[in-house]
N, C-alpha and C positions, 0 to 999 in steps of 0.2 A: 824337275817335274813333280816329284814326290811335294816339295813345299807349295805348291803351290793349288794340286789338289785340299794340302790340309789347311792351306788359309782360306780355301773356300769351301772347306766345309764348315768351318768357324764361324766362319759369315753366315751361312744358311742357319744356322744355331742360333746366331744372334736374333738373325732378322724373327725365326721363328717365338723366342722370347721373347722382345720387342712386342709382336703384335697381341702376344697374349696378356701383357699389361695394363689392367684399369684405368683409363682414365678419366681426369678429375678437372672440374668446370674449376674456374678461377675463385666462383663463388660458391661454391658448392660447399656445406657444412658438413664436416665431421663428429657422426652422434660422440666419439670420445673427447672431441676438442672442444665441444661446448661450453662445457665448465670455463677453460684457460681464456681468458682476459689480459689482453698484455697494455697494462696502463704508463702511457709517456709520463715523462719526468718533467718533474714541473719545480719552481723556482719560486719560495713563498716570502714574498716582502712585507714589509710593516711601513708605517706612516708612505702606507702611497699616494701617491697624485697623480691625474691624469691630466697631462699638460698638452689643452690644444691649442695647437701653432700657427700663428693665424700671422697675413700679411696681406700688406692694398695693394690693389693691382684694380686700377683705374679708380680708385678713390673709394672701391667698395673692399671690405675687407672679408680674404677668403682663407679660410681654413683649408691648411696644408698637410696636416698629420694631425694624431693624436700618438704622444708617446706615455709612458708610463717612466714616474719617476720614484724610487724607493729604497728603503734598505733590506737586507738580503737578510733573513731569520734563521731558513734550513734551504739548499741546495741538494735536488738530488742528481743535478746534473752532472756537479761535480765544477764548473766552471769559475763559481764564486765562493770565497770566504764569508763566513758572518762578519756581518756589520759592516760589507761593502757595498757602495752603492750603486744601483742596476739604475739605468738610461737606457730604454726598451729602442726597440723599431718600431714602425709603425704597426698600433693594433688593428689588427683583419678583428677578430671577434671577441666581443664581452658576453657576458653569462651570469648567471646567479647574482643578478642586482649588481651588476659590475666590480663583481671578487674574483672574476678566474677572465684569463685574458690569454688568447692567443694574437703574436704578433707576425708579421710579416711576413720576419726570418722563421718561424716554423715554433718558436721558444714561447715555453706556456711559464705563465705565473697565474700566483693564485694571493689574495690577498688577505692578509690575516686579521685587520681589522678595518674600519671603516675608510673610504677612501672620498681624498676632496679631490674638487675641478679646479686647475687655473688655466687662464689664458694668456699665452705670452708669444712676444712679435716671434720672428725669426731670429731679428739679430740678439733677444733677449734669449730665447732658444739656444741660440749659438755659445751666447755664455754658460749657459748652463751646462752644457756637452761640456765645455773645455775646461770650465772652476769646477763641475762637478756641485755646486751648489746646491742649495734647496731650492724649487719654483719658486714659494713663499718668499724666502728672503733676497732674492732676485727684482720681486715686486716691490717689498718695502725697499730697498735701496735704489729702485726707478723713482720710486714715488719720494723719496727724501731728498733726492738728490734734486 
């Protein structure tokens, strides 16, 4: 009998605790937290390209993705070594004249210098994913060949 009085006065302790705690909206700002800024990590490439993938489908030719293609500068993700090459997802959103890119998967890049457009089918797409190639030189060997 004795334990069981004292587990419930423990309870009545709690609950009374419980309600005497502040609470706080989801969005609701904290005056000290306002300063802290927590910035994602982002993944800064050189000689980018954004390669839209385009393919017919009833003879008209539609755009399927854009991915981003480049070499890797600084990681703060931690995911890639310099001077590997990134083969994005599809980009959800560009920004600042198309230097900073969020894709798909959630993975931001930012572009370190000026960045070109190609156009390339699927199945040239495909090679590119699998040689790891350049778009560019993708092109010139369609086109030479």
């Amino acid at each position: 009998m004795t334990s069981l009085e004292t587990s419930s006065i423990d309870l009545d302790v709690y609950i009374k605790e419980v309600s005497n705690m502040q609470q706080l909206d989801s969005n609701q700002v904290r005056a000290e937290y306002s300063d802290f800024q927590v910035d994602t990590l982002k993944t800064y490439l050189r000689e980018v390209t954004v390669v839209s993938v385009v393919d017919k489908v009833d003879g008209e030719l539609i755009e399927l993705a854009q991915v981003l293609h480049g070499f890797v500068e600084l990681d703060e993700t931690l995911r890639f070594s310099h001077d590997d090459v990134v083969i994005s997802s599809p980009i959800q959103i560009s920004s600042n004249h198309n230097t900073r890119f969020i894709t798909k998967s959630g993975s931001q890049y930012v572009s370190c210098d000026e960045v070109e457009c190609v156009t390339l089918s699927g199945q040239d797409w495909l090679k590119m994913r699998q040689t790891l190639m350049n778009p560019r030189d993708i092109l010139i060997m369609k086109y030479l060949s």
